[in-house]
N, C-alpha and C positions, 0 to 999 in steps of 0.2 A: 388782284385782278387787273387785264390791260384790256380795256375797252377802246377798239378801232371804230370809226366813224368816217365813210368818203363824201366829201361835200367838195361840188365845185372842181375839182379836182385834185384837192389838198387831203392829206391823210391827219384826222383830229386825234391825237390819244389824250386819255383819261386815266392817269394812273392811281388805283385803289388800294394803299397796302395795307390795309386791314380797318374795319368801321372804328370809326372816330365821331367824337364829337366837336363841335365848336371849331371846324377847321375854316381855314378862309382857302379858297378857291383864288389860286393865280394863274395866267396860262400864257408859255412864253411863243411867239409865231418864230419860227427857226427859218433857216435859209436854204435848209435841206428835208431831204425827207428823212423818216429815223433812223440815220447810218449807225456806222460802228466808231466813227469816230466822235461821238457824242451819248456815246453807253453811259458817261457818268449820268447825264438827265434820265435815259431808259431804263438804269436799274433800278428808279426809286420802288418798284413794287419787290424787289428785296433788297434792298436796303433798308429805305424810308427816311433817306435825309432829308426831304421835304415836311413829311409828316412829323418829322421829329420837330418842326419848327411849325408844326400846325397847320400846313398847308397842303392841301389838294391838290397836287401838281396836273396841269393839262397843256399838253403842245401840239402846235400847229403845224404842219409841215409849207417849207414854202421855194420860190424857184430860182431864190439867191437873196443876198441881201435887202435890194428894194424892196422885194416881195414880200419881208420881213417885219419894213416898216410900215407897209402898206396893207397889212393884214393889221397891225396894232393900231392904224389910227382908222380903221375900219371896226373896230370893235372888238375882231375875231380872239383879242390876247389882250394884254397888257404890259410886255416887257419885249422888244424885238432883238432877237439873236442877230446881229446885222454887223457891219464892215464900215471904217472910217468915212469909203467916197461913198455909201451912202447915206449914211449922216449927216456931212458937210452937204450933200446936197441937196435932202430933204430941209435942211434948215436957210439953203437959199432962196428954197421955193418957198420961205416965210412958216414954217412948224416949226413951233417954239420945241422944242427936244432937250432930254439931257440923258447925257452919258452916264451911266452908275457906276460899273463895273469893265475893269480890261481884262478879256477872258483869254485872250492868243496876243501876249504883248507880242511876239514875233510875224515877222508879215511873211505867208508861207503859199502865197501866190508866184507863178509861172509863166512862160512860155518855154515851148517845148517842139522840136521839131525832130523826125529823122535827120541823122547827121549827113543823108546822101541830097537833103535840101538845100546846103550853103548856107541856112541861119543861123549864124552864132552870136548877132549881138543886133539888139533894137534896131539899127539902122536897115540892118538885112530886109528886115520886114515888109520894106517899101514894095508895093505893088502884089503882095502876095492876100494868098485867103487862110483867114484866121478862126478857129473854132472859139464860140464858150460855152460856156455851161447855158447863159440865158441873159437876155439883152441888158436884165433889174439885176444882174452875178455881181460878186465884187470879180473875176476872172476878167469880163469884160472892162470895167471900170480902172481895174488895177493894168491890164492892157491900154489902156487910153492916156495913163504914165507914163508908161513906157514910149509910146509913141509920140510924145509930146517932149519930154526928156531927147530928143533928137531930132526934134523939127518938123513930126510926121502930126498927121490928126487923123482919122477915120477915112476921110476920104481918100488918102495913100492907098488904102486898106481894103477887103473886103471880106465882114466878118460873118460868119455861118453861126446857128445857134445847131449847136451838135447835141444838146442836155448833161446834166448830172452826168460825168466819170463814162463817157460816151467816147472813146478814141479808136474807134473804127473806123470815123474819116479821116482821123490823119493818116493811121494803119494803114488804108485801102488808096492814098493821096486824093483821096476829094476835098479835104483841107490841108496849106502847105505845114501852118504846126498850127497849136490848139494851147491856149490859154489854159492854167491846170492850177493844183495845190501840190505841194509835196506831199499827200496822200494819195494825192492822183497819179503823182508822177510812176509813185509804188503801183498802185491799180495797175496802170498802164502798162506796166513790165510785165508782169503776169499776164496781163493779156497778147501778150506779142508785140508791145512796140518796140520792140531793139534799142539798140544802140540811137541815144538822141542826144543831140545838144538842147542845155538847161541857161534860158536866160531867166535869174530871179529877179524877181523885182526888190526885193530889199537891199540889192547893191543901188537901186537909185533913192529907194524910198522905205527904212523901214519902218513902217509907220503900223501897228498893232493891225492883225487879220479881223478882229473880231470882239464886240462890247457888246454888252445890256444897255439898250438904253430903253429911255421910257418917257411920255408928254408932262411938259414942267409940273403942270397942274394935277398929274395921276404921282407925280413925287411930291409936290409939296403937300397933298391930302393923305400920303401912305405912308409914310417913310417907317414907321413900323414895321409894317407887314412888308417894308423891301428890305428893311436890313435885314429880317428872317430868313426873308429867299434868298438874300445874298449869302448870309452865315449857311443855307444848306447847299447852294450851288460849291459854293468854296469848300465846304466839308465832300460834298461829292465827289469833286476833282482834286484834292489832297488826296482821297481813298483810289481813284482811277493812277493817280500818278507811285501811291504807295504799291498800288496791288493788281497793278498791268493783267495779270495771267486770268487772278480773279473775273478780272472785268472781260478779257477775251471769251471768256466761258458765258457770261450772261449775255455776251453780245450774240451769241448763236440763236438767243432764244427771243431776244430783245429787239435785236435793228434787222432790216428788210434786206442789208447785203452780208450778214457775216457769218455764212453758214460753215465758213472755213475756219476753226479758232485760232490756227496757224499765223494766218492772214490776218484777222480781229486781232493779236498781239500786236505785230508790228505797227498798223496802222494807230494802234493806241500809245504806242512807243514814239511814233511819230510827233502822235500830237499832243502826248504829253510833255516836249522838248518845246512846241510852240506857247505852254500854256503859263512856260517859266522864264522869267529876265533875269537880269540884275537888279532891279529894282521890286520886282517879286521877290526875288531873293534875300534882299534886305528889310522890305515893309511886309510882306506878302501877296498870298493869291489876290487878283486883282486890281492891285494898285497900277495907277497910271503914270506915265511919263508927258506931262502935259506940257512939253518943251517938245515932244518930239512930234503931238500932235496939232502942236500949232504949224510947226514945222510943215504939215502935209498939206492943213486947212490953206497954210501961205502959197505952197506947192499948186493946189486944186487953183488956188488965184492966178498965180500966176499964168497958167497953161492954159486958163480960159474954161477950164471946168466947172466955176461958179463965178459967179455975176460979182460976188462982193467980198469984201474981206469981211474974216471972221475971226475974232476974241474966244478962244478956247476955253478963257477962264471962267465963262459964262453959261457952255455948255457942259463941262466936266464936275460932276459934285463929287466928293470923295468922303464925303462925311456918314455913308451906310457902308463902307467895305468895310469886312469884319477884320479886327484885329488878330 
């Protein structure tokens, strides 16, 4: 059973796959609402890789990453599906935080313009209007890279919050391009964006899309019950990346946009290319490259996106990702 709940304006699910006992209740606050490119967490009422690890899975839906974290140090969850810049910046506004898990070692953030725009590379940007997803998005934040990477900052800029996979404004030129994912970029096409030029940002910065984190003190009291939920997210997404077609089919039933199974393949094809490195390749799912995100946290300092420098080796624990 999938029990929806609107509160506030965030969509709560509650996934039931069959009565249990003695389960512990986790709930991760996401950065989306329940797409199709996260059917590995929405199929657990047929799967039950959660369950199998004794846990009651519940997700939050939320309006990008910030929103993520800010759902989780608000109660609503306990583990935030969230994005490097905002991590690094939630921990310069003093939340002691840690990373558990690297769920998108590849950084699969955008800019995106019709090519009748003249934008082909960060600098173009100057003076133009930029969509995101949402001001707390990593889209926006991962834009703020970019424009710093070239001597720009926001005030060059002026940026429109368009929502969630929303590219009608650039479509229609009410924004000149729009901050995206390679999901979205796909979205996008199917919905009539034509022909665009694609600046990524992981030619300045590939710094991982996306980690688990969670409050020092909610890891150093659990770490049980998080290697569990790690060992089921990792078994989850081993099964999404073994069995793509599979997972297109429950997405139809499961997430708010995949009523197309066509569609729910590819976009699962997509991001299952983001959810693997070379260094997942070699340790496994989730392991982290803590060189490369020192690299960003150094990045964020320097460009004047956080206040202080920050020691990685303090936020990154690696000792709950399943072997």
């Amino acid at each position: 059973m999938l029990k929806l709940i609107s509160a506030l304006g965030a969509i709560i699910l509650f996934f039931h796959s069959a009565p249990s006992q003695a389960m512990d209740s986790l709930r991760i606050a996401g950065w989306s609402k329940p797409i199709s490119e996260i059917t590995n967490i929405l199929a657990e009422p047929d799967k039950g890789f959660f369950q199998a690890q004794e846990i009651d899975l519940g997700y939050v839906s939320g309006t990008g990453g910030g929103s993520a974290i800010t759902n989780m140090l608000a109660g609503a969850a306990e583990v935030a599906f969230t994005d490097p810049a905002s991590f690094y910046q939630a921990i310069d506004k003093g939340e002691d935080l840690v990373a558990v898990y690297n769920i998108y070692p590849q950084n699969v953030f955008n800019v995106i313009s019709p090519v009748g725009r003249g934008i082909t590379k960060p600098e173009d940007l100057k003076g133009k209007t930029i969509g995101v997803y949402s001001l707390s998005s990593g889209t926006r934040q991962n834009l703020q890279v970019l424009l710093h990477q070239v001597g720009l900052t926001e005030d060059d800029v002026t940026i429109e919050v368009t929502g969630l996979l929303n590219f009608a404004p650039v479509i229609q030129g009410q924004v000149d391009a729009t901050a995206a994912t390679d999901t979205g970029l796909y979205v996008g096409g199917l919905k009539g964006l034509g022909d665009v030029n694609v600046i990524n940002v992981k030619d300045s910065l590939n710094v991982p899309s996306d980690m688990f984190v969670v409050t020092r003190s909610y890891y150093n009291a659990n770490k049980p019950l998080l290697r569990r939920f790690l060992t089921g997210y990792r078994d989850s997404a081993a099964w999404m990346i073994k069995a793509p077609a599979e997972a297109a089919k429950i997405a139809v039933e499961r997430s708010i946009n995949g009523r197309n199974e066509t569609v729910n393949l590819e976009i699962i094809k997509i991001r299952n290319i983001s959810a693997q490195s070379v260094i997942t390749k070699a340790r496994g799912l989730g392991h982290f490259n803590i060189d490369l995100l020192q690299k960003g946290a150094d990045t964020f300092y320097e460009l004047g996106l956080i206040g202080a420098k920050l020691d990685m080796n303090k936020f990154i624990k690696t000792d709950l990702i399943p072997n």
